[in-house]
N, C-alpha and C positions, 0 to 999 in steps of 0.2 A: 319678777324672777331674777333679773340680771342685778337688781339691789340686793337681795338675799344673800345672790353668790358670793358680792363682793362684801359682804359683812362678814368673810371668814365662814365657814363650818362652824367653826366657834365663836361665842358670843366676846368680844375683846374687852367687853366692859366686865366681864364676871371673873376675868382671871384671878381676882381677890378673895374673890367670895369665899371660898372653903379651901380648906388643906389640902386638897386634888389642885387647886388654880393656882393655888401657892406655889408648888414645885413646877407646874408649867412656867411663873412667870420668874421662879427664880432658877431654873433650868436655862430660860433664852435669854436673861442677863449674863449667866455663863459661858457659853454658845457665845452671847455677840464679844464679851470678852476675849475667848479663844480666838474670834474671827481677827479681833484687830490686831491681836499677837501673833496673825500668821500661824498661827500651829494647827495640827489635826486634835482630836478629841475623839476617847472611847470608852465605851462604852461603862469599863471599870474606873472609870474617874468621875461619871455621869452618876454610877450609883452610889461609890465611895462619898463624893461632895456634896452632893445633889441630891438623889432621890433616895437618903437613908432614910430608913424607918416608914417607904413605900415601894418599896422592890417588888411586890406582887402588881403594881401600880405602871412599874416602868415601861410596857411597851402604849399604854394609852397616854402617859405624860410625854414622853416621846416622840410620837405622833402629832401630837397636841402643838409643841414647840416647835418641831419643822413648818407643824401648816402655819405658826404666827411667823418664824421667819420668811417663809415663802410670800405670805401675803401680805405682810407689813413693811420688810425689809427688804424685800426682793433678793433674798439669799437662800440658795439651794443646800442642801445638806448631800453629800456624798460619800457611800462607804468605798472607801479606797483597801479594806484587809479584812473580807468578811471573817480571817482567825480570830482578829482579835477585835471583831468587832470596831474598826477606829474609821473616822469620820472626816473630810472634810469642809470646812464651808468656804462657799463659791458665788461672786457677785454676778447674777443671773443675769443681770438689767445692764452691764457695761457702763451704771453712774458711776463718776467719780467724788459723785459730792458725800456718799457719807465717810470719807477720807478726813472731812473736816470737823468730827465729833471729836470734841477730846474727851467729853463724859462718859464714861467706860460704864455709867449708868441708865445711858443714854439708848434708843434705839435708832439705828439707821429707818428711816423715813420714806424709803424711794418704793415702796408700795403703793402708800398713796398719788406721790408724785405721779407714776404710770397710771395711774385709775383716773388722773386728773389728765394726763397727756391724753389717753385716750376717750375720755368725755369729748375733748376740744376735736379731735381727729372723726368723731363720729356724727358730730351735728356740723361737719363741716369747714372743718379747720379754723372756726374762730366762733367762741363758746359764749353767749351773755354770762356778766356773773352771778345773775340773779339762776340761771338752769344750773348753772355750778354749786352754789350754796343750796337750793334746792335738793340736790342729788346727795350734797352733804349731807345734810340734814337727815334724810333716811339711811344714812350710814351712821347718825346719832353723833355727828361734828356739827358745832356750831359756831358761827363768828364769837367772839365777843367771851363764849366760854371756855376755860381751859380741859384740856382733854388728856388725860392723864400717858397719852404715848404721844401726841404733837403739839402739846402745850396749846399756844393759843393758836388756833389755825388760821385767823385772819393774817396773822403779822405773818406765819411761816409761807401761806398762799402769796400773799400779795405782795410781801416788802422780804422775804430769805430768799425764794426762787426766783423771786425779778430781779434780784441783785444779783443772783446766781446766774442769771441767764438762760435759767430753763424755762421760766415762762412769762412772757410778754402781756403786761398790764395797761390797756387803753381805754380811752373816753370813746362811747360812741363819737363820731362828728356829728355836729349839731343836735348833739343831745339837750333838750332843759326840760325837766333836772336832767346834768348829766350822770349816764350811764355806762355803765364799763362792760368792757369783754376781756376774756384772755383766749391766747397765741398761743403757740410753740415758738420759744426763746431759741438763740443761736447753739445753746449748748445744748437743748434739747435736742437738734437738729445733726449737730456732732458726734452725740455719743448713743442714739438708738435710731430708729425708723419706724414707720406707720406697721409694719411685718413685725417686728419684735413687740410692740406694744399690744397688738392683736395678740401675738402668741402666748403672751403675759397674761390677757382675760381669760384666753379661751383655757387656757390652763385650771388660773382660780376657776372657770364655772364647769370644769373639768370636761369640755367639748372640742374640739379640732376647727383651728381656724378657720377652715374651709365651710362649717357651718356660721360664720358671720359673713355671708357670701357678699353681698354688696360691699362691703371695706373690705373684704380679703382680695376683690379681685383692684380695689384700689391702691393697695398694699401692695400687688404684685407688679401694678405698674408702676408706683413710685419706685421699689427694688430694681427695675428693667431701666427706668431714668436715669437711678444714682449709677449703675453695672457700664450704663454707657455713657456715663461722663456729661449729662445734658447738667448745666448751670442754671437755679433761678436766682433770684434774690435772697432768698432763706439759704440756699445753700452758698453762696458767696460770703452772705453774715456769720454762717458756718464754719466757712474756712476761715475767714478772718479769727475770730471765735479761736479756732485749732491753733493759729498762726499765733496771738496772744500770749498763748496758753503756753508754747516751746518756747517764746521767747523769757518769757518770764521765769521759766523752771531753768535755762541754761545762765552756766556759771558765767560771770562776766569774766573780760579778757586778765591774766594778771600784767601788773606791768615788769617790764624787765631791767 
């Protein structure tokens, strides 16, 4: 049940297949365009560019493109002017990593990422990767094969986000053969929480987090820990992490 939910409502591999999948999938290359250009988008630019010559079509093409941004992208759609029908899109998930696409062909990724944070958060806070690839696998991702919205998912799993710092790639100890797990990485740790990730699922399988009651009531004490300032280790890597991150974005002194 919980695989089903997170393959979308819609089947993500078929966006191709006929001229209905067509405008979804060239509706949310649109959409993610507008997104990185900071602008709203309405509805009459939706129809004018996009969905000419399916305008009987537009409120299920419509539909159709919020749920793959919602669940692939982790970007919400917002109508800000029911007149004129015009839209917002909104970085639901608090990444900052899809800032670094420059392919405006490209789709931001932090759908997945969240499905994978939260795999790791639900068996435990440290995942084998053989249950991760597994779990792939009936989401129809595979190592080794390319996949036409995350390319090759071994290299983006294991070698984009470990470098990224959202997720932590380890040898079992005294594994032979050795054996890997993955963490939640320091910037994972910076930029959402075990509550947001939950609220992220329970969304896509369209339930109230309070029904994943064992990790909701986890979730709420992690919330109670961070609210009162309790330090572990992850979150120290965290602030360090955050501390990096200002130092590097601030201009250096000039001289006089």
């Amino acid at each position: 049940e919980d695989t089903s939910s997170l393959q979308l409502s819609i089947d993500t591999e078929s966006l191709s297949r006929d001229s209905l999948d067509e405008k979804v999938t060239d509706l949310v290359h649109f959409m993610i365009l507008k997104y990185r250009l900071r602008k709203p988008i309405t509805e009459a630019e939706m129809l004018k560019l996009v969905i000419k010559g399916c305008e009987s079509e537009y409120p299920v093409i419509f539909k159709k493109a919020c749920r793959c941004l919602e669940v692939i992208c982790g970007i919400d759609v917002k109508e800000v002017d029911p007149t004129t029908h015009s839209y917002v899109l909104i970085n639901s998930l608090d990444f900052t990593y899809d800032d670094a696409f420059s392919d405006d062909r490209s789709l931001p990724k932090n759908g997945l990422l969240i499905i994978i944070l939260g795999m790791i958060f639900m068996v435990g806070n440290c995942a084998p990767e053989k249950d991760i690839w597994d779990f792939l696998n009936m989401m129809g991702i595979y190592a080794g094969r390319e996949h036409f919205i995350y390319g090759e998912p071994r290299k983006l799993i294991t070698r984009d986000w470990v470098q990224e710092n959202y997720l932590e790639y380890r040898q079992v100890p005294d594994s032979d053969p050795p054996r890997y797990q993955f963490l939640w990485g320091p910037r994972a740790h910076a930029e959402t929480s075990k509550l947001k990730v939950l609220e992220f699922l329970a969304k896509i399988k369209g339930t109230d987090p309070i029904s994943l009651s064992c990790w909701y009531e986890e979730a709420l004490r992690d919330e109670e820990e961070r609210a009162r300032g309790r330090v572990y280790p992850t979150d120290r890597a965290a602030a360090m992490f955050i501390a990096q991150r200002r130092s590097a974005a601030s201009p250096s002194p000039t001289e006089e």
